[in-house]
C-alpha distance (Angstrom), angle and dihedral (degrees) to the residues before:
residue distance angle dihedral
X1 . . .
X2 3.88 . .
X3 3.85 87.6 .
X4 3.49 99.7 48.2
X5 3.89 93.1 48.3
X6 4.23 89.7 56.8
X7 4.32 88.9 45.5
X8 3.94 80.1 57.9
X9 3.51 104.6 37.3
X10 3.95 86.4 53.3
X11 3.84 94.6 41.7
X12 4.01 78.3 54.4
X13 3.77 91.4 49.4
X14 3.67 91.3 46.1
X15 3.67 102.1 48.9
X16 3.76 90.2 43.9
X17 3.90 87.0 55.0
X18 3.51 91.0 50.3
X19 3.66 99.4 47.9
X20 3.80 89.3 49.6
X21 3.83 93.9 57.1
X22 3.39 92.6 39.0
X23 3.93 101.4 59.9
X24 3.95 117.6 110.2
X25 4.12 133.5 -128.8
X26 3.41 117.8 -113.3
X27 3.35 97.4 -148.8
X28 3.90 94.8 178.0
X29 3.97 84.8 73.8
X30 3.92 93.1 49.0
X31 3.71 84.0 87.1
X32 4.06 115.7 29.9
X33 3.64 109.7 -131.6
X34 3.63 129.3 -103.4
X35 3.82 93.0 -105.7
X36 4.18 94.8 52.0
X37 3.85 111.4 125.6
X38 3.94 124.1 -157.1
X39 3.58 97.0 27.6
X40 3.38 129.5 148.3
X41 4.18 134.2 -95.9
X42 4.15 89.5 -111.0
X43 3.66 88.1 49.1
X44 3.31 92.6 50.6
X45 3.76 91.6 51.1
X46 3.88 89.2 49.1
X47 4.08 92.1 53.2
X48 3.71 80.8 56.1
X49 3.49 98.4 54.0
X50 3.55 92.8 46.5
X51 3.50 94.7 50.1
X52 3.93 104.8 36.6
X53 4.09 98.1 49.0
X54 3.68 113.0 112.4
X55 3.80 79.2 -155.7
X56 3.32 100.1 56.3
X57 4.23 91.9 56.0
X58 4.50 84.9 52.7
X59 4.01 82.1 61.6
X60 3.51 93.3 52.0
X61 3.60 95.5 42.2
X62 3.80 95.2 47.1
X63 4.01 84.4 57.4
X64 3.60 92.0 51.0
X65 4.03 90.6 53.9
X66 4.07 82.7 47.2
X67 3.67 89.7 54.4
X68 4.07 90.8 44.0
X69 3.89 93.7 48.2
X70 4.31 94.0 49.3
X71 3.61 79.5 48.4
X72 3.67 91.3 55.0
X73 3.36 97.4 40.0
X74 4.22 95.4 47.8
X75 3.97 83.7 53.1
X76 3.84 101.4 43.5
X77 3.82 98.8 101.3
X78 3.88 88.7 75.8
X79 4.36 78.1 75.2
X80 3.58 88.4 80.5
X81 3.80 98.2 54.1
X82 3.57 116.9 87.5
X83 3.96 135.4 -168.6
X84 3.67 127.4 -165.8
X85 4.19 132.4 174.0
X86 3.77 122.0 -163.2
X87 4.23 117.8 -137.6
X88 3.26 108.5 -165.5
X89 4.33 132.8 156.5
X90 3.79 92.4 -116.5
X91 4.11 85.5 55.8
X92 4.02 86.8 37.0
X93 3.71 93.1 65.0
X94 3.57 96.0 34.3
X95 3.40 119.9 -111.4
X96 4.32 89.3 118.2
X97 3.94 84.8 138.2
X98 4.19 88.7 77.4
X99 3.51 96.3 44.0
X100 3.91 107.0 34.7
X101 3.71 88.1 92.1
X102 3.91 92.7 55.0
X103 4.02 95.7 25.9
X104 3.58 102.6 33.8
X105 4.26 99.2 -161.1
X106 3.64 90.0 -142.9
X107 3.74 134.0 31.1
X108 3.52 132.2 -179.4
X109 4.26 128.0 -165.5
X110 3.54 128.8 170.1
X111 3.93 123.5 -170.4
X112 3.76 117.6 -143.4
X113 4.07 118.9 -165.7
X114 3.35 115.2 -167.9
X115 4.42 87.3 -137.7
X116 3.35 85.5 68.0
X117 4.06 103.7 68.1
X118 3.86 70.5 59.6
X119 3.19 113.2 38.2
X120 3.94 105.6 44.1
X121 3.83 92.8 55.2
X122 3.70 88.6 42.5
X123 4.04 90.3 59.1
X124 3.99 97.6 32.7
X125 3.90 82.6 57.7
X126 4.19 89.2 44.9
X127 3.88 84.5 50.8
X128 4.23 93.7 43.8
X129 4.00 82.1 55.7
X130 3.62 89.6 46.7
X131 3.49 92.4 51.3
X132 4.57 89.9 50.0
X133 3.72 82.9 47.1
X134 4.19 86.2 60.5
X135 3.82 82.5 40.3
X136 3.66 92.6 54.9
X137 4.11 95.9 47.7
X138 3.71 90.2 53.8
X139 3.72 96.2 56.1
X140 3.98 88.3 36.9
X141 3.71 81.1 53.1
X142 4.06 104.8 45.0
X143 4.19 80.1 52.0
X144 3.82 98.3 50.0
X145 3.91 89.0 45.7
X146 4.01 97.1 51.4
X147 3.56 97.8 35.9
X148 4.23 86.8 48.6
X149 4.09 91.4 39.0
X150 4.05 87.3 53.2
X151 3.56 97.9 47.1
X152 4.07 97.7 45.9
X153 3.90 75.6 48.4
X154 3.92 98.8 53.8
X155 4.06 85.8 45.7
X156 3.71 93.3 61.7
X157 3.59 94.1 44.0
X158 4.37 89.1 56.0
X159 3.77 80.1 42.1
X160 3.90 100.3 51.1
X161 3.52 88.5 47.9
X162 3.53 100.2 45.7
X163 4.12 83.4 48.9
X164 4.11 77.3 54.6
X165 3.67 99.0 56.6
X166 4.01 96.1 39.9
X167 3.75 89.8 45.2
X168 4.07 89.1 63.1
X169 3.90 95.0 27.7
X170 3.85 82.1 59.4
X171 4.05 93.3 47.9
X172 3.70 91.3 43.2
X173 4.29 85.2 50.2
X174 4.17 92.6 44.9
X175 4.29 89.9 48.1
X176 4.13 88.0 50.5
X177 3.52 86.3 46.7
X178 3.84 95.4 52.6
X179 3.71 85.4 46.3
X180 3.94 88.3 58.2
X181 3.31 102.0 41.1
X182 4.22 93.9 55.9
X183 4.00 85.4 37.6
X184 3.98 82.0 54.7
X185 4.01 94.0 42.1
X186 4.00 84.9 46.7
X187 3.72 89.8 51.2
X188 3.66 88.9 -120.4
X189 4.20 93.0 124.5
X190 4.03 131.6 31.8
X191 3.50 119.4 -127.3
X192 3.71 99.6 -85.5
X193 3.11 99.7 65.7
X194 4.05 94.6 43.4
X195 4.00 85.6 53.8
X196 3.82 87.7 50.3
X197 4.12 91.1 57.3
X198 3.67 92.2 45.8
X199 3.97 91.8 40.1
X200 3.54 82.5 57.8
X201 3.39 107.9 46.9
X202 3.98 88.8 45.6
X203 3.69 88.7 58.2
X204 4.38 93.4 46.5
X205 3.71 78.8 47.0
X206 3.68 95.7 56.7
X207 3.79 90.7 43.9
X208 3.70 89.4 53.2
X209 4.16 97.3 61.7
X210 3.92 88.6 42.8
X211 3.88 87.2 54.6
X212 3.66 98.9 42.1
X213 4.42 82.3 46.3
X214 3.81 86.2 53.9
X215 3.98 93.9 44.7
X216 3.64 90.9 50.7
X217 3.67 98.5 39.8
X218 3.96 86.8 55.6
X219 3.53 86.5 44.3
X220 3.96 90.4 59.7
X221 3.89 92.7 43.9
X222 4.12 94.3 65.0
X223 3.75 87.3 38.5
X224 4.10 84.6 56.8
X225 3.87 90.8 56.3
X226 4.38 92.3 35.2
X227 3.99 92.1 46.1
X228 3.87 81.4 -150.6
X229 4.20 129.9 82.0
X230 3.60 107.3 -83.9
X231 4.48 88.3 -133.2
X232 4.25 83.0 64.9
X233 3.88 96.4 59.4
X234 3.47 106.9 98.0
């Protein structure tokens, strides 16, 4: 009984395993369509990226040219047919029916090579795969650009919140400075102690521009992938 329990567990284990690495990407849901209701801000942000990149719309037109050339390819046979009419003044002025036999008005040929019951499936099947290969870039694409939209978007986030904290550890530096420098006026504190105050509010002052440089800087980077200011996106 013991022994029949571990063969099942690890059938279990097994199938599990397999069913795991067997599941499939949607990749329709990488990017939410335009239509989606109730999504969220970063969505919306990746819809725009999606939608807005230049290179994005080269993907989709190197698929259609894919598409275009398998069609080409699946219908190049019809190169080896061949039509041909003969104008002539004996057919001009009508009398075709004493001539037809010598001057046929029409005539029709059609080369067959035998490479080509090889040759044209070989290539339409060379052009399907060129047309999974365009297949394959787009989804590569729709991952890069919602993977790379999120994480610009998780940087200004940190960034807007460090810009938070600085903002009122700067206010919080400027009132104790205030408080020195009429504690210094009043005669209350030497000089060192005013020059620490103002030292330090100098320094939270300092940290202030480099935070709003680094909020606006990742600001700029989602409006790079967006093409539109990040304070329109509704």
């Amino acid at each position: 009984m013991r022994q029949f329990l571990t063969v099942f567990l690890f059938i279990a284990v097994c199938c599990s395993v397999v069913g795991t690495y067997a599941q499939q990407v949607d990749y329709n849901s990488i990017i939410l369509p335009e239509n989606a209701v109730d999504i969220s801000f970063e969505e919306k942000l990746v819809q725009l990226a999606w939608k807005n990149s230049p290179a994005n719309r080269v993907l989709f037109h190197q698929r259609n040219a894919a598409e275009f050339d398998m069609q080409q390819a699946r219908w190049s046979f019809l190169d080896n047919l061949r039509a041909v009419g003969n104008v002539n003044d004996i057919i001009i002025e009508g009398r075709e029916e004493e001539t037809n036999r010598f001057f046929p008005l029409y005539n029709l040929s059609a080369t067959v090579s035998v490479g080509m019951f090889v040759n044209i499936p070989l290539e339409t099947k060379k052009r399907r795969e060129q047309v999974y290969i365009a297949e394959a870039n787009i989804n590569q694409q729709k991952i890069l650009v919602r993977a790379e939209v999120l994480r610009r978007y998780e940087i200004y986030l940190q960034n807007k919140e460090i810009m938070r904290i600085q903002t009122e550890t700067t206010e919080d530096a400027y009132s104790r400075f205030l408080i020195a420098e009429e504690s210094f006026t009043n005669g209350e504190i030497d000089l060192e102690v005013y020059n620490t105050a103002l030292e330090r509010y100098n320094n939270e002052q300092n940290n202030k521009i480099r935070a709003q440089a680094e909020l606006r800087i990742a600001e700029i980077n989602i409006e790079e992938l967006i093409g539109v200011k990040l304070e329109d996106v509704e």
